[in-house]
mmCIF file as Biopython writes it, N, C-alpha, C and O atoms, coordinates in Angstrom:
data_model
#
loop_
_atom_site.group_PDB
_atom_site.id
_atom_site.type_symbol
_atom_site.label_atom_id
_atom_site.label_alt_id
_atom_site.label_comp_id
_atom_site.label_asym_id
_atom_site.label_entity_id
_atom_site.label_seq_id
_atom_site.pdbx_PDB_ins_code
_atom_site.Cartn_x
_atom_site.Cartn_y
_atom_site.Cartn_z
_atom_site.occupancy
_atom_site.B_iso_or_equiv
_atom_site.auth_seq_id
_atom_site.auth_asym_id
_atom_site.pdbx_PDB_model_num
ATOM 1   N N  . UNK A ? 1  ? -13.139 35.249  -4.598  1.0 0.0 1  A 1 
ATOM 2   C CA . UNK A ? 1  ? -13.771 33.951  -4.589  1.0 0.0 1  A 1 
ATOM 3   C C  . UNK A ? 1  ? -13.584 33.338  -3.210  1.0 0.0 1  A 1 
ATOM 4   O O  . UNK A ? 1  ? -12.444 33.046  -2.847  1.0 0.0 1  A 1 
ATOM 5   N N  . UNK A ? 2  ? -14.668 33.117  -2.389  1.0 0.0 2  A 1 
ATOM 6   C CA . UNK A ? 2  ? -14.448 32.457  -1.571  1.0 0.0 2  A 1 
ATOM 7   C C  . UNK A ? 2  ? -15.135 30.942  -1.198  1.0 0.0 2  A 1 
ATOM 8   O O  . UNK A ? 2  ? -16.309 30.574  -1.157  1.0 0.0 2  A 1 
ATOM 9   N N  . UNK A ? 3  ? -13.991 30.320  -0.975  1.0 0.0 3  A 1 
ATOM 10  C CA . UNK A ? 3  ? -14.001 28.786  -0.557  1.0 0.0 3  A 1 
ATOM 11  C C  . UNK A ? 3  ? -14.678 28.322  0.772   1.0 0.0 3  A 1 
ATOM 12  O O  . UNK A ? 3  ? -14.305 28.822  1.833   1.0 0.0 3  A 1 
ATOM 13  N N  . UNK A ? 4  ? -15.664 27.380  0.741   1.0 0.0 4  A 1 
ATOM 14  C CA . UNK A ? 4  ? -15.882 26.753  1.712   1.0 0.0 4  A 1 
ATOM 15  C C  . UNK A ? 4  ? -14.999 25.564  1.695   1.0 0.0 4  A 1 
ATOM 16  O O  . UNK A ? 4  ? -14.367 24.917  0.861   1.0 0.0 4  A 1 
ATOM 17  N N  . UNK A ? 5  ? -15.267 25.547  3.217   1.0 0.0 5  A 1 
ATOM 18  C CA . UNK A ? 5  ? -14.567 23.786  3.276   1.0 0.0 5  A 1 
ATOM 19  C C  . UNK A ? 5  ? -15.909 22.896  3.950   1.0 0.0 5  A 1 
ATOM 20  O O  . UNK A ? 5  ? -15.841 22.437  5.090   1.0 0.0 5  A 1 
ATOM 21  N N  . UNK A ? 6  ? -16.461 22.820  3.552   1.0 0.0 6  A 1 
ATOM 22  C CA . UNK A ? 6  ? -17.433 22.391  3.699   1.0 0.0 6  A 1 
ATOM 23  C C  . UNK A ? 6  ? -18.693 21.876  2.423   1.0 0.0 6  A 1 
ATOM 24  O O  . UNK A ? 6  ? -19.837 21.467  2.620   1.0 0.0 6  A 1 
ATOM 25  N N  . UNK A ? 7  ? -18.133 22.036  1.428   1.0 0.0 7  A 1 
ATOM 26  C CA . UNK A ? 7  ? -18.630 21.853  -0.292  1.0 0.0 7  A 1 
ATOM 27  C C  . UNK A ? 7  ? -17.880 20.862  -0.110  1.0 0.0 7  A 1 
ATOM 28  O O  . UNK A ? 7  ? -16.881 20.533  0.529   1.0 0.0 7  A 1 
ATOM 29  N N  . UNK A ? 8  ? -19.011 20.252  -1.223  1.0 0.0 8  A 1 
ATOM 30  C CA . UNK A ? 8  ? -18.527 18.399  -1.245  1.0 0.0 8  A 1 
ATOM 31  C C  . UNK A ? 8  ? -18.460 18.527  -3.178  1.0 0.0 8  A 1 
ATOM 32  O O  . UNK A ? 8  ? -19.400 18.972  -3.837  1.0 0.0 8  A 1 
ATOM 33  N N  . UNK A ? 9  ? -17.527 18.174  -3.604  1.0 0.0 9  A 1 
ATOM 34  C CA . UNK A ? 9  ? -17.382 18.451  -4.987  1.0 0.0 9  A 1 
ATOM 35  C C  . UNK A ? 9  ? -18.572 17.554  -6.002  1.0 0.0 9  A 1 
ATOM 36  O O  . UNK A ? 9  ? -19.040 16.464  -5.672  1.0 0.0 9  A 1 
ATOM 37  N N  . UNK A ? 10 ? -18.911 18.283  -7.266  1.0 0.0 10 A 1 
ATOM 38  C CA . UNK A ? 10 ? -19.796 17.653  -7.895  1.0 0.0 10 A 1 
ATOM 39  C C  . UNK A ? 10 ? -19.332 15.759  -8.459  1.0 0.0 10 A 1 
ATOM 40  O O  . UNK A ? 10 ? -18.336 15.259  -7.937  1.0 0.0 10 A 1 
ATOM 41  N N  . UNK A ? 11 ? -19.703 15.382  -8.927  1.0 0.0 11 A 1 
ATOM 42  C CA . UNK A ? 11 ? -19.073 14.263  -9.446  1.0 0.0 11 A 1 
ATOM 43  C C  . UNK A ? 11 ? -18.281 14.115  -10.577 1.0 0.0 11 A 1 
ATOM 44  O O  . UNK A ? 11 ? -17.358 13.330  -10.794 1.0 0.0 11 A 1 
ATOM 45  N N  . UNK A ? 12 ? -18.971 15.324  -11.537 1.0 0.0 12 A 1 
ATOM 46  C CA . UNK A ? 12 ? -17.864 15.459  -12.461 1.0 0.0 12 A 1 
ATOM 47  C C  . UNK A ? 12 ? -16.323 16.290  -12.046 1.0 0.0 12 A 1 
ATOM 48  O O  . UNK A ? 12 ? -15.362 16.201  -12.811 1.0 0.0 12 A 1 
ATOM 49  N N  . UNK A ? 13 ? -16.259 16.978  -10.925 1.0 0.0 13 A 1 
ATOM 50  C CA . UNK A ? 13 ? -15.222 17.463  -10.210 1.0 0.0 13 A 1 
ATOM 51  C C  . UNK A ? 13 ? -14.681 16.193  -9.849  1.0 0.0 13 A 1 
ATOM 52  O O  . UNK A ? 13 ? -13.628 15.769  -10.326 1.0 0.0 13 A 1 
ATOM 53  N N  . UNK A ? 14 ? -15.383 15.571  -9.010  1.0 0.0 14 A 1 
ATOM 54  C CA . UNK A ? 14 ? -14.482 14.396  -8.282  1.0 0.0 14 A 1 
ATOM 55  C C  . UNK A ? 14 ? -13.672 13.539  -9.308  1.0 0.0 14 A 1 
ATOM 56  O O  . UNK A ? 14 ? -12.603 12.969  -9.088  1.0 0.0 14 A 1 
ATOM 57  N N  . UNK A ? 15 ? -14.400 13.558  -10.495 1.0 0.0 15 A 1 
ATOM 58  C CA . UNK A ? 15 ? -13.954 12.787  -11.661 1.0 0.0 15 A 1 
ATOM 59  C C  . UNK A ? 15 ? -12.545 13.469  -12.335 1.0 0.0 15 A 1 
ATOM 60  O O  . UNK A ? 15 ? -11.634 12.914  -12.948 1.0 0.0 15 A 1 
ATOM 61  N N  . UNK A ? 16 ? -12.739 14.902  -11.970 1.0 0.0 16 A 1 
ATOM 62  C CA . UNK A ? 16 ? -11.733 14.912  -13.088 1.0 0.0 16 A 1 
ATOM 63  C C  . UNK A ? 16 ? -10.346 15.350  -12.119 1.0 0.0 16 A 1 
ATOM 64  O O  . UNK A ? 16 ? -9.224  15.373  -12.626 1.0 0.0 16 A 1 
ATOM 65  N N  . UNK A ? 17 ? -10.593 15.704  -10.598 1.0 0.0 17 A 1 
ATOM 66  C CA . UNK A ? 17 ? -9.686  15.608  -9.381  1.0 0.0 17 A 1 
ATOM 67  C C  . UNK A ? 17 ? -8.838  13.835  -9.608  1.0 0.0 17 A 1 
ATOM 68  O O  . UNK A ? 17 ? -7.627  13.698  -9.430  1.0 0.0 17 A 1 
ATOM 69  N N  . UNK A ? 18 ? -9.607  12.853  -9.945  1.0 0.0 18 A 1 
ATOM 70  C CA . UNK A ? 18 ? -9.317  11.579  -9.863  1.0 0.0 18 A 1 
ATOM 71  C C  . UNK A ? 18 ? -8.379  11.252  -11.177 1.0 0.0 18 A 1 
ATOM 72  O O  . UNK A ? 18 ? -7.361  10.569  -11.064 1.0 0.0 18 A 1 
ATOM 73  N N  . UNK A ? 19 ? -8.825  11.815  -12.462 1.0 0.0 19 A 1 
ATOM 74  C CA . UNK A ? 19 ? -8.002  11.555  -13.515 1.0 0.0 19 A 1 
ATOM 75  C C  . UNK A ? 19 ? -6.564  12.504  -13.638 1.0 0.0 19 A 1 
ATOM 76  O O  . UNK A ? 19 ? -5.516  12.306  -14.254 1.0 0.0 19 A 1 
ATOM 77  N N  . UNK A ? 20 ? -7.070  13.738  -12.669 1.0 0.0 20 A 1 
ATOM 78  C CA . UNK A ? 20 ? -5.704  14.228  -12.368 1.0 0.0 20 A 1 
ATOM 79  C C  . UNK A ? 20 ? -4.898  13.655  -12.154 1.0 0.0 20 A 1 
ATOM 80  O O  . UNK A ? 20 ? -4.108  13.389  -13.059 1.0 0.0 20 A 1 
ATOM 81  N N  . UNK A ? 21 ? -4.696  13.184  -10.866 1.0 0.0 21 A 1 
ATOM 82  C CA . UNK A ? 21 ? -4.265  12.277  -9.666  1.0 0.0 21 A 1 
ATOM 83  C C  . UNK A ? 21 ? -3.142  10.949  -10.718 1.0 0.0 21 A 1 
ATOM 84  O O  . UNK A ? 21 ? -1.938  10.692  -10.733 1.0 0.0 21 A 1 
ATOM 85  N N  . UNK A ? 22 ? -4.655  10.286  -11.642 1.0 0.0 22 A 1 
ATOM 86  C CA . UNK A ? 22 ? -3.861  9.613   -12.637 1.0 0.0 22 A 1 
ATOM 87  C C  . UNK A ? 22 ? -2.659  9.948   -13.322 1.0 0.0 22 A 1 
ATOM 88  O O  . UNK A ? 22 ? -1.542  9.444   -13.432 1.0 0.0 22 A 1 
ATOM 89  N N  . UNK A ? 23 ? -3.314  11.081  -13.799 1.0 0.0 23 A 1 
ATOM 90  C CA . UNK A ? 23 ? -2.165  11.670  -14.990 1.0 0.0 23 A 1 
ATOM 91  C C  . UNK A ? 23 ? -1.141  12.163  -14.640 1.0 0.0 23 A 1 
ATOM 92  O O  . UNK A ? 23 ? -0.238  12.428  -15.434 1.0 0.0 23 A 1 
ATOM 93  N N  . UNK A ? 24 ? -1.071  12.422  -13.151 1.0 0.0 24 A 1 
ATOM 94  C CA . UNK A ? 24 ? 0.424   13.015  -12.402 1.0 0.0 24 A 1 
ATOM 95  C C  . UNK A ? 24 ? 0.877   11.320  -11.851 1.0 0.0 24 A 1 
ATOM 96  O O  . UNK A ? 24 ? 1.887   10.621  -11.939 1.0 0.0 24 A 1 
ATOM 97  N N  . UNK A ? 25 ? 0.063   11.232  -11.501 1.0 0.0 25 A 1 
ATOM 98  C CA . UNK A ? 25 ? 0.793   9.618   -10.864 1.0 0.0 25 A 1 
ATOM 99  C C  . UNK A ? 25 ? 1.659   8.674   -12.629 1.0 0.0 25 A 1 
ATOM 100 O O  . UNK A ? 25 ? 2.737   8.082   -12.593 1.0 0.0 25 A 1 
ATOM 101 N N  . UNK A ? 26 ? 1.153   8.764   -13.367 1.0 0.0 26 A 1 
ATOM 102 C CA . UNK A ? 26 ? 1.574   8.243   -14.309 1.0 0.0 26 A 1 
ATOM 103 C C  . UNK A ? 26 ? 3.112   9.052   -15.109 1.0 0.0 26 A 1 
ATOM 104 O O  . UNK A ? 26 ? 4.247   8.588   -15.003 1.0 0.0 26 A 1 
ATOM 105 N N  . UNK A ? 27 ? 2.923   9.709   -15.507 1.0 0.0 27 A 1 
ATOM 106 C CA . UNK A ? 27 ? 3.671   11.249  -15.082 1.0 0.0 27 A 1 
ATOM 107 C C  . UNK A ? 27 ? 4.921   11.307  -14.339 1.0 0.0 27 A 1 
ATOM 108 O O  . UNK A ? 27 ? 5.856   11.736  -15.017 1.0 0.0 27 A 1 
ATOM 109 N N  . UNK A ? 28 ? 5.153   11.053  -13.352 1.0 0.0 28 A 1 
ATOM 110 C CA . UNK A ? 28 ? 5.591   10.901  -12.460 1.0 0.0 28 A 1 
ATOM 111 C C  . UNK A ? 28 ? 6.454   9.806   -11.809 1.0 0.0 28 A 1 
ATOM 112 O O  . UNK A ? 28 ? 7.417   10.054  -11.084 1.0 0.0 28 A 1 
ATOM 113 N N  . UNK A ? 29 ? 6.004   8.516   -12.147 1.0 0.0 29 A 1 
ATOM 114 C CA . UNK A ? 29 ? 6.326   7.132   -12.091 1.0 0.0 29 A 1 
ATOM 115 C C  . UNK A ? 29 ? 7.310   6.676   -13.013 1.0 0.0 29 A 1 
ATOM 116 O O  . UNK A ? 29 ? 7.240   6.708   -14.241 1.0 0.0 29 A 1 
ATOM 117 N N  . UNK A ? 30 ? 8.414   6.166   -12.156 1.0 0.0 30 A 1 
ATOM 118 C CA . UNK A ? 30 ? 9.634   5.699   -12.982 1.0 0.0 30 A 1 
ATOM 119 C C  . UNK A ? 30 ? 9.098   4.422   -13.382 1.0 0.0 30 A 1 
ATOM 120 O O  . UNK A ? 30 ? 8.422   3.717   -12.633 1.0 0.0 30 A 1 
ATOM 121 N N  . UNK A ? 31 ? 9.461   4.073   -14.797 1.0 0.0 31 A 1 
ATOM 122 C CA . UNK A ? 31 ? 9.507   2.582   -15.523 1.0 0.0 31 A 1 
ATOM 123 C C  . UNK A ? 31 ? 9.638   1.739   -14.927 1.0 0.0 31 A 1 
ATOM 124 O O  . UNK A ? 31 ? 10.337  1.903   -13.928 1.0 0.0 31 A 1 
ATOM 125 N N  . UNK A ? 32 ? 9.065   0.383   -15.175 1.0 0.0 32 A 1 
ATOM 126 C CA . UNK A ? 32 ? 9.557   -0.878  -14.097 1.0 0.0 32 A 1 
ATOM 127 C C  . UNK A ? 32 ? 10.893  -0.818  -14.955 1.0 0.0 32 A 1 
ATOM 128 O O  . UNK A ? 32 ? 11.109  -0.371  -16.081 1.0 0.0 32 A 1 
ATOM 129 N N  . UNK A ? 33 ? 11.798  -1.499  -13.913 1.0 0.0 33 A 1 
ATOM 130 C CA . UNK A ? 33 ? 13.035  -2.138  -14.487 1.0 0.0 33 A 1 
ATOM 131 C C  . UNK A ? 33 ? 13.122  -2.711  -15.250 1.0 0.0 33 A 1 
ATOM 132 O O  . UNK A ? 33 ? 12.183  -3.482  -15.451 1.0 0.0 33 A 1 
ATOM 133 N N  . UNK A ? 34 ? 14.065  -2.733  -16.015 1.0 0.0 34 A 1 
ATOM 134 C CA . UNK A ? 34 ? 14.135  -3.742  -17.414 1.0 0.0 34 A 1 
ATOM 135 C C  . UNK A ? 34 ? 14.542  -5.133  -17.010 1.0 0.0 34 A 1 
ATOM 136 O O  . UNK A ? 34 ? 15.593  -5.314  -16.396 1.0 0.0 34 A 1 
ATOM 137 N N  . UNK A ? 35 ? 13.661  -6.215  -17.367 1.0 0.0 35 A 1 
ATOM 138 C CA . UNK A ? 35 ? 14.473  -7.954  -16.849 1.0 0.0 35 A 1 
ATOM 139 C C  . UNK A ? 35 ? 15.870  -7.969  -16.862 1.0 0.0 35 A 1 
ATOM 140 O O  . UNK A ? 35 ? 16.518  -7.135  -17.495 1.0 0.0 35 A 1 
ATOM 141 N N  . UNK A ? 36 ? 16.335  -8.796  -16.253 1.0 0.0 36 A 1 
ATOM 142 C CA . UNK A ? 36 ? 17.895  -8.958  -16.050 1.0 0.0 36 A 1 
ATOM 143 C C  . UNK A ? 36 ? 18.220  -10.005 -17.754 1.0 0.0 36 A 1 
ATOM 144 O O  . UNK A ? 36 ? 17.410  -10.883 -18.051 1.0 0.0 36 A 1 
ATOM 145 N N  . UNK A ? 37 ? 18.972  -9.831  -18.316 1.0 0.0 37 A 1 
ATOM 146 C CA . UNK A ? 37 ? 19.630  -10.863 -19.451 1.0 0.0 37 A 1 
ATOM 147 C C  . UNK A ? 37 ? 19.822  -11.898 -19.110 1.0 0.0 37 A 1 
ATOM 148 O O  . UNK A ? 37 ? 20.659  -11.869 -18.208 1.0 0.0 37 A 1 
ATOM 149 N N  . UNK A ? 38 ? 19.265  -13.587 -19.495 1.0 0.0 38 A 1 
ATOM 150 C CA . UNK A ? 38 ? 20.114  -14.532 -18.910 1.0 0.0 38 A 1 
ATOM 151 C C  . UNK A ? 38 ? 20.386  -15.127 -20.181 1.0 0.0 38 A 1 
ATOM 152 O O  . UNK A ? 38 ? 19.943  -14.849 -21.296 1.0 0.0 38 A 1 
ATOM 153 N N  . UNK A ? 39 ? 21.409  -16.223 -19.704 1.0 0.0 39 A 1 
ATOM 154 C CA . UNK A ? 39 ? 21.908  -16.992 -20.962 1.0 0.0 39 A 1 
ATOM 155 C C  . UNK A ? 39 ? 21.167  -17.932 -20.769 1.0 0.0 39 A 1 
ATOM 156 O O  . UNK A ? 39 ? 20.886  -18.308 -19.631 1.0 0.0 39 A 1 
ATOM 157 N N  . UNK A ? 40 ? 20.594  -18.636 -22.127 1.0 0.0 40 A 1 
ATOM 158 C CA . UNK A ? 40 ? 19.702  -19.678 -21.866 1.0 0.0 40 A 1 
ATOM 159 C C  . UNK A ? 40 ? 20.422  -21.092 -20.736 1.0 0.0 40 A 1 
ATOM 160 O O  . UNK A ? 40 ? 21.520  -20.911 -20.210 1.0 0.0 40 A 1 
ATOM 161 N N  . UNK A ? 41 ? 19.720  -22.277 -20.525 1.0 0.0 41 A 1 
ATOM 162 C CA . UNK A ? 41 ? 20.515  -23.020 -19.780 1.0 0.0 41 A 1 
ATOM 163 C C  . UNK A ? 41 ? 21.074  -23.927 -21.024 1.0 0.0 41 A 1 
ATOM 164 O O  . UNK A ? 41 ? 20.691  -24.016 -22.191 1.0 0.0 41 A 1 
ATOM 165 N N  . UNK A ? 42 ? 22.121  -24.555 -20.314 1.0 0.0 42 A 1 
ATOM 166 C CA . UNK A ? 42 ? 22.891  -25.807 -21.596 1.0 0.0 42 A 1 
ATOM 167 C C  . UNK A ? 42 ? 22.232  -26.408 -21.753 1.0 0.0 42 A 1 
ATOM 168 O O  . UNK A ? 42 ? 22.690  -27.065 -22.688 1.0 0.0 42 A 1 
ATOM 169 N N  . UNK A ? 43 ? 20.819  -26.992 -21.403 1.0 0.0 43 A 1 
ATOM 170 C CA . UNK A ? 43 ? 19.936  -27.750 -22.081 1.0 0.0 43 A 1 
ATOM 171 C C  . UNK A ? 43 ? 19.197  -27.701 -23.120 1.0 0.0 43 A 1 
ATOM 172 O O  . UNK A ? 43 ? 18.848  -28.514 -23.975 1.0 0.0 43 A 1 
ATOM 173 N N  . UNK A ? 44 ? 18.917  -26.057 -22.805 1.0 0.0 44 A 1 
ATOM 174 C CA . UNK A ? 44 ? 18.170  -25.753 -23.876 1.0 0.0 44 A 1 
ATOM 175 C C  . UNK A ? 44 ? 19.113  -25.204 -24.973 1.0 0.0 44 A 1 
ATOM 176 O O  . UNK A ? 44 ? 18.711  -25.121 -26.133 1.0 0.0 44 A 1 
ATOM 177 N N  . UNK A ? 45 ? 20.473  -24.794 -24.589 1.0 0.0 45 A 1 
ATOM 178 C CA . UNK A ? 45 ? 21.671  -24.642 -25.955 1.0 0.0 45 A 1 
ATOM 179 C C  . UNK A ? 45 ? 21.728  -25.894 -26.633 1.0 0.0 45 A 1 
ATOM 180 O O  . UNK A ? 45 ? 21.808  -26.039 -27.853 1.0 0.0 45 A 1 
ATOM 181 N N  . UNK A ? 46 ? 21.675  -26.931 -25.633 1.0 0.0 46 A 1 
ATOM 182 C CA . UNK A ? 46 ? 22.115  -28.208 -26.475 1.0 0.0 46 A 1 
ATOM 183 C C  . UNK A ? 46 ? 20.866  -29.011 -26.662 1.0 0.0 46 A 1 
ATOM 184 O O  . UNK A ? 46 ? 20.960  -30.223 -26.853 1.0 0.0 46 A 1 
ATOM 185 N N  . UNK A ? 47 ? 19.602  -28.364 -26.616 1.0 0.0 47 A 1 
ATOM 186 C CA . UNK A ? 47 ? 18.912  -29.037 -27.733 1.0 0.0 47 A 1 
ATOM 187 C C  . UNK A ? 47 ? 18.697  -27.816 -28.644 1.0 0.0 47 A 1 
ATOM 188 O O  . UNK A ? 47 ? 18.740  -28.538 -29.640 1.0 0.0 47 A 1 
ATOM 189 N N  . UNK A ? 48 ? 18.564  -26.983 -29.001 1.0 0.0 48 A 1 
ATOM 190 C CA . UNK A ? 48 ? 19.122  -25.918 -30.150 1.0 0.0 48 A 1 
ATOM 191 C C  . UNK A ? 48 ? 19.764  -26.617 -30.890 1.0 0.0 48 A 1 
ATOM 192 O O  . UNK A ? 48 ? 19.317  -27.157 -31.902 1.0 0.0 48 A 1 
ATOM 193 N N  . UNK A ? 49 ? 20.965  -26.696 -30.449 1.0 0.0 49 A 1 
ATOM 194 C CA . UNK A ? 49 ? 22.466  -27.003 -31.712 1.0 0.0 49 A 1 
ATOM 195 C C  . UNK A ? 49 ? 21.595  -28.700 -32.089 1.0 0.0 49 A 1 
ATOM 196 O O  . UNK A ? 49 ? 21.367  -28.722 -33.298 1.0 0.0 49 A 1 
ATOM 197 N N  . UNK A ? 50 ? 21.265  -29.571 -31.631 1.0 0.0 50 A 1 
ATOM 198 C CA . UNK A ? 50 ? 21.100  -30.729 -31.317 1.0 0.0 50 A 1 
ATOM 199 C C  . UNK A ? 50 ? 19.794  -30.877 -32.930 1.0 0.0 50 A 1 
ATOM 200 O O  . UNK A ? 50 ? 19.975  -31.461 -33.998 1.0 0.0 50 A 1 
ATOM 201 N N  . UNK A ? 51 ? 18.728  -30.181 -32.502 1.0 0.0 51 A 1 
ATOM 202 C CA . UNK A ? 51 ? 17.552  -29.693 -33.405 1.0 0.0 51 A 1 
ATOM 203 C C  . UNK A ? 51 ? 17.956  -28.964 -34.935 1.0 0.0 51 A 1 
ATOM 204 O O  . UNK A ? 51 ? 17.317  -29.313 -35.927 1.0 0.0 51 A 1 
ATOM 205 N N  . UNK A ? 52 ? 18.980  -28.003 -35.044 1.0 0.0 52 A 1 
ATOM 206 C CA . UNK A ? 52 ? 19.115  -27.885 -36.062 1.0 0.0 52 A 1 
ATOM 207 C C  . UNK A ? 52 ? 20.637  -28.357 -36.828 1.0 0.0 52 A 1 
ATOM 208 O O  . UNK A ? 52 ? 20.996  -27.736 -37.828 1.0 0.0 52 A 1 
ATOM 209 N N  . UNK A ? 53 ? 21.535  -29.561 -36.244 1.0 0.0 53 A 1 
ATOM 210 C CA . UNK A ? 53 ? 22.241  -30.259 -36.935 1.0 0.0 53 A 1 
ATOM 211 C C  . UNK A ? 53 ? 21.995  -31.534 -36.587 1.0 0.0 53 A 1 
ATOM 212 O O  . UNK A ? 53 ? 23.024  -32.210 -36.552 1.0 0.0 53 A 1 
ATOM 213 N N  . UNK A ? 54 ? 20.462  -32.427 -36.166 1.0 0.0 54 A 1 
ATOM 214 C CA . UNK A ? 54 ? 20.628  -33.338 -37.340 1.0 0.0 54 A 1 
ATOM 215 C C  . UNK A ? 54 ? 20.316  -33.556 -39.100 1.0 0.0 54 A 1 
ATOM 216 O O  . UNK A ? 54 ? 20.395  -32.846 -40.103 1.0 0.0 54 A 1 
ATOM 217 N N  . UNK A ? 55 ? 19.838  -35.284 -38.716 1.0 0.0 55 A 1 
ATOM 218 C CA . UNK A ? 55 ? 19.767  -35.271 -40.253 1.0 0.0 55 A 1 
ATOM 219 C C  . UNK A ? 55 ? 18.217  -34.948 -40.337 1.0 0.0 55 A 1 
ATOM 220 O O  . UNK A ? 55 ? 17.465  -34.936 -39.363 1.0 0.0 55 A 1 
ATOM 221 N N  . UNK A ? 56 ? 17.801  -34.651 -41.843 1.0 0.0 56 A 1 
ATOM 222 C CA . UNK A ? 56 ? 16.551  -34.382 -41.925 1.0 0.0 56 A 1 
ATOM 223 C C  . UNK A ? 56 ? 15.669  -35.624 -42.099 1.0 0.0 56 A 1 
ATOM 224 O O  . UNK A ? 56 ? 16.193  -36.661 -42.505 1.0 0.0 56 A 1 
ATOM 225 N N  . UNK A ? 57 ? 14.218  -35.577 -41.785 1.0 0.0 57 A 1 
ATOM 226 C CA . UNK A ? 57 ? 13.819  -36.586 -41.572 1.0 0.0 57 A 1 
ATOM 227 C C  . UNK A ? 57 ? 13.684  -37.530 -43.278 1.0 0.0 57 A 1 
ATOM 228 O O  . UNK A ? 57 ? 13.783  -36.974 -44.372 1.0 0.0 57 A 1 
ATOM 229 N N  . UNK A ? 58 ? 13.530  -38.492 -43.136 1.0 0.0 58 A 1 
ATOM 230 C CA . UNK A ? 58 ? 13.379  -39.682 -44.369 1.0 0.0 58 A 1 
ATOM 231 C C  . UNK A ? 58 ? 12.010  -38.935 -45.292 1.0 0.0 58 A 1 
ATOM 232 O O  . UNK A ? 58 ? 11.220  -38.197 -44.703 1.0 0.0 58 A 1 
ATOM 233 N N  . UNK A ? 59 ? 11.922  -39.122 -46.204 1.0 0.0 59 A 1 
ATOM 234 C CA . UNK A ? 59 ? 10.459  -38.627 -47.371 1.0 0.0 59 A 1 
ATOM 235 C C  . UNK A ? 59 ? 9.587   -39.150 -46.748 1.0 0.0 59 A 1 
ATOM 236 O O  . UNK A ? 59 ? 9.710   -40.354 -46.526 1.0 0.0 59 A 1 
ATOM 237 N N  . UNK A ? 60 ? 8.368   -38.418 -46.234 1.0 0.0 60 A 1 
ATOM 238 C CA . UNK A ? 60 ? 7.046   -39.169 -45.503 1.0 0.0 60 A 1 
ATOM 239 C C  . UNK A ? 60 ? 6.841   -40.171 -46.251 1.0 0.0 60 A 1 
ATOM 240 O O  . UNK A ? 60 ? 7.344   -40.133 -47.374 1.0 0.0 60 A 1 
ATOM 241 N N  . UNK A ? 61 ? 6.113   -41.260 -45.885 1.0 0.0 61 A 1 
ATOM 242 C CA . UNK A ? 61 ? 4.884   -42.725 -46.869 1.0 0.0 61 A 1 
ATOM 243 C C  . UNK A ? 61 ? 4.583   -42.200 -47.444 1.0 0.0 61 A 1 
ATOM 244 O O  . UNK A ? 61 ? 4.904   -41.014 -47.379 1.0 0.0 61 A 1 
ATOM 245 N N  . UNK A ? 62 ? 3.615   -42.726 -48.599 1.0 0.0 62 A 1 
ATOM 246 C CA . UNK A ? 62 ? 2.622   -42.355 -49.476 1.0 0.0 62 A 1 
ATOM 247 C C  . UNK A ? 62 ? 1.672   -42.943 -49.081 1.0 0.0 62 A 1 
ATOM 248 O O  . UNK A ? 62 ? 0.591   -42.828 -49.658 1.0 0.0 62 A 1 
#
C-alpha cells in the first residue's frame, strides 16, 4: 500500500481522525479536582441553629 502525502482525507475520514482525537483526549484526561471542603461561615451556622430552635409560628387568621 502506498501512501501519498499529498491526499487530502475524505470528510468522513477527517471526521472520524477528529472523534479519535476526542476519544483519546477524553481517555486520557485526568478529572478536574475535587472542590476543597469548607465549613460553612458562623453566620450561616448561626442562622441554621437560630431557624430551627425557635418558637413555631402562632395558628395563621382565619
Amino acid at each position: 500500500m502506498s501512501a501519498r502525502a499529498d491526499r487530502r482525507p475524505s470528510s468522513d475520514e477527517a471526521a472520524a481522525i477528529a472523534a479519535a482525537i476526542e476519544q483519546f483526549t477524553r481517555d486520557t484526561t485526568a478529572p478536574p479536582p475535587e472542590p476543597p471542603v469548607t465549613q460553612p461561615s458562623r453566620w450561616l451556622q448561626a442562622a441554621l441553629v437560630e431557624g430551627v430552635t425557635r418558637q413555631p409560628d402562632p395558628a395563621p387568621l382565619p
